[in-house]
C-alpha positions as CSV (number, residue, x, y, z in Angstrom):
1,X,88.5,247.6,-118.8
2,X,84.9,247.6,-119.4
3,X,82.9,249.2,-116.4
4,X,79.5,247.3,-115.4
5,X,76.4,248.6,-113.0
6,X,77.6,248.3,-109.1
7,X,81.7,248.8,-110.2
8,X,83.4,251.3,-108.2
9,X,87.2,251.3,-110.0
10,X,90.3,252.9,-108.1
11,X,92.6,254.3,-109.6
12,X,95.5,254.9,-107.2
13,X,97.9,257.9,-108.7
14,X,99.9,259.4,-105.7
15,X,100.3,257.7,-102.1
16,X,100.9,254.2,-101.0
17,X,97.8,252.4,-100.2
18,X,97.4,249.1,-99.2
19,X,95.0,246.4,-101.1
20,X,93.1,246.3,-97.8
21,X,93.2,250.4,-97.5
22,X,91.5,250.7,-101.0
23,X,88.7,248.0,-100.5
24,X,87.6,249.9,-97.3
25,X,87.7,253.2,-99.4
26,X,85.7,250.9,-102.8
27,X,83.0,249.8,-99.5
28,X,82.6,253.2,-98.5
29,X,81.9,254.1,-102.0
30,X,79.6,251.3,-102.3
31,X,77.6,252.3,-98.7
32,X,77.2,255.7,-99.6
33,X,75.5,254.8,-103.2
34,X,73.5,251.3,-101.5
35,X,71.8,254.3,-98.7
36,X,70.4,256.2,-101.5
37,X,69.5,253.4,-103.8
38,X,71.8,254.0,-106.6
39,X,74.0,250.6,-106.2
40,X,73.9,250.3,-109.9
41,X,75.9,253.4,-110.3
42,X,79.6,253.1,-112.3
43,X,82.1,255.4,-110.5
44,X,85.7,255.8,-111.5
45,X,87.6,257.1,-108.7
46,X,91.2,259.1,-108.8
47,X,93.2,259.3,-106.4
48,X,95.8,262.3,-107.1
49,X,98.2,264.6,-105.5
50,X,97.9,268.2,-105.1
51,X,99.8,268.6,-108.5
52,X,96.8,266.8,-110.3
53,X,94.0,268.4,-108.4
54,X,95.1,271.9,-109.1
55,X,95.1,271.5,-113.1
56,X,91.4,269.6,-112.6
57,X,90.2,272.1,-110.1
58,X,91.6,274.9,-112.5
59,X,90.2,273.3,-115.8
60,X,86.9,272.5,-114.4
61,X,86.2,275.3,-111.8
62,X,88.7,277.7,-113.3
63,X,90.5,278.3,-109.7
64,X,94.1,277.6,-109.1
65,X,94.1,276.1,-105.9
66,X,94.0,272.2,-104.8
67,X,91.1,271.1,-103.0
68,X,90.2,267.8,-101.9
69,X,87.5,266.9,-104.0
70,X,85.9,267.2,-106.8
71,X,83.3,265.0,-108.5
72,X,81.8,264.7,-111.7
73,X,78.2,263.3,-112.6
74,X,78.5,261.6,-116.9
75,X,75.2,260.2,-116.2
76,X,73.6,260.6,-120.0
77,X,69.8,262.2,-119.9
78,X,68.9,259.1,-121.8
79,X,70.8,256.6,-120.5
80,X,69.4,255.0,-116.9
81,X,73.2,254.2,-115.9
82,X,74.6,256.7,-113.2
83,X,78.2,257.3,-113.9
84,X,80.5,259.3,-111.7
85,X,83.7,260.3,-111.8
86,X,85.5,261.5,-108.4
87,X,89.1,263.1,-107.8
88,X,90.3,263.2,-104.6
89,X,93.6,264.3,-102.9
90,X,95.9,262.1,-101.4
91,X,98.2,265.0,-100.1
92,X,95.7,267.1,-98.7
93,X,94.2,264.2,-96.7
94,X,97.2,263.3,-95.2
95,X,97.9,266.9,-94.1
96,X,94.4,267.3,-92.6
97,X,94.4,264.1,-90.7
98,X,97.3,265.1,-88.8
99,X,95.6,268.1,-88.1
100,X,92.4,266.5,-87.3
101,X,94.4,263.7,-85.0
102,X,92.5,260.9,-87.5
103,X,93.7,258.2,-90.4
104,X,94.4,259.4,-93.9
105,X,92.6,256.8,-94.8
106,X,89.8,258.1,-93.2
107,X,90.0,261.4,-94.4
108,X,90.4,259.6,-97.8
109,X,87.2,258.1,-97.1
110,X,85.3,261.4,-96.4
111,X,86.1,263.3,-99.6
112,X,85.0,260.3,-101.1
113,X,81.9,260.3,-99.7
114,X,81.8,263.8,-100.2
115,X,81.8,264.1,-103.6
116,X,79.6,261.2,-104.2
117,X,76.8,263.0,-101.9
118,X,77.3,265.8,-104.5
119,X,76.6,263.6,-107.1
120,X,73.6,262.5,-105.8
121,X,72.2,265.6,-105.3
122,X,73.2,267.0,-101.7
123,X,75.0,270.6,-101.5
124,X,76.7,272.3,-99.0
125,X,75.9,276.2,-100.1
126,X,74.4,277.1,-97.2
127,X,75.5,276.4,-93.5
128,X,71.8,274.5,-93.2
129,X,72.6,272.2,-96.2
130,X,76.4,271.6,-95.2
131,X,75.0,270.5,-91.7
132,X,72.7,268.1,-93.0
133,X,75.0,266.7,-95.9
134,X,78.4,266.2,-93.3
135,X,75.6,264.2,-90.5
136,X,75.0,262.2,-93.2
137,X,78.9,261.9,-94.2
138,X,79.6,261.5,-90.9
139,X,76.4,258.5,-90.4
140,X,78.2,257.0,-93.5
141,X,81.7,256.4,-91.8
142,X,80.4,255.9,-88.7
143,X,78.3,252.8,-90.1
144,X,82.2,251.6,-91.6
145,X,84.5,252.1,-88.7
146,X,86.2,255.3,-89.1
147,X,84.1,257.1,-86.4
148,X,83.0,260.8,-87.1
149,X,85.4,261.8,-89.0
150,X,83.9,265.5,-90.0
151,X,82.0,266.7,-86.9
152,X,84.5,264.1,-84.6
153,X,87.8,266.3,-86.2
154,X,85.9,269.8,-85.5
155,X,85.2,268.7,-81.7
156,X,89.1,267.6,-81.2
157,X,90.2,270.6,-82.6
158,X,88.6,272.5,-80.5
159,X,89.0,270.4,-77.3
160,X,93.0,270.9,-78.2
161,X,92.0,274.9,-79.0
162,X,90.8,275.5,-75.4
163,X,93.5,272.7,-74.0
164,X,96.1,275.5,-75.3
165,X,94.2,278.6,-74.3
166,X,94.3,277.4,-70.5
167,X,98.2,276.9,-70.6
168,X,98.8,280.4,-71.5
């Protein structure tokens, strides 16, 4: 299929997702790219098991572990289309939202933004930079529906931390 400007494709490997579930993941993509002007973007976005995230984290980042994103910018230094390509896992998310006490989906919709944030030129190498990019992931979500998903996750965790502490 041919990709044009403003397409974010889904590419649905692992997991069952509903129709609905993956146009609420495509208009989170589309938010995130819309707040920083690049609506015209192409992204092609996988979403994998841990199986299929450990060879691409291990081909691309040469470490054999899965992670739950990993994103790609093809943009050509002469071409003035953006193109990004985004893995994220399916299995990972649904093992941290039960641990975080959120959706799947949700978490879904974080690595996504995650990695797209990358790819438009936020880090996360330092704890000042990591700050400022998951306010913004978490502004994004916030804006769709799914609440604060990375800073919301960390406060129940540790509301449940301290729940457990008093009862022993």
């Amino acid at each position: 299929m041919a990709k044009r400007a403003g397409q974010v494709v889904m590419d649905v490997q692992v997991a069952a997702l509903s129709a609905a579930a993956i146009g609420r993941l495509t208009a989170a993509a589309q938010a995130t790219l819309r707040r920083f002007k690049a609506a015209d973007a192409v992204v092609s976005v996988a979403i994998v098991g841990d199986a299929v995230m450990r060879r691409v984290h291990y081909a691309f980042l040469k470490k054999r572990s899965a992670t739950d994103v990993v994103s790609f910018d093809l943009t050509d230094a002469f071409e003035k289309q953006r193109i990004f390509q985004i893995a994220v896992n399916a299995d990972r998310a649904a093992r941290q939202a039960r641990k975080r006490g959120h959706s799947a989906e949700a978490e879904l919709a974080l690595y996504l933004v995650h990695g797209l944030l990358h790819n438009l030129g936020f880090d996360d190498g330092s704890p000042a930079q990591a700050e400022r990019m998951h306010r913004t992931e978490d502004a994004i979500l916030n804006g769709l529906g799914y609440g604060s998903v990375f800073f919301g996750a960390r406060q129940k965790i540790k509301v449940k931390q301290q729940q457990t502490a008093r009862k022993e």
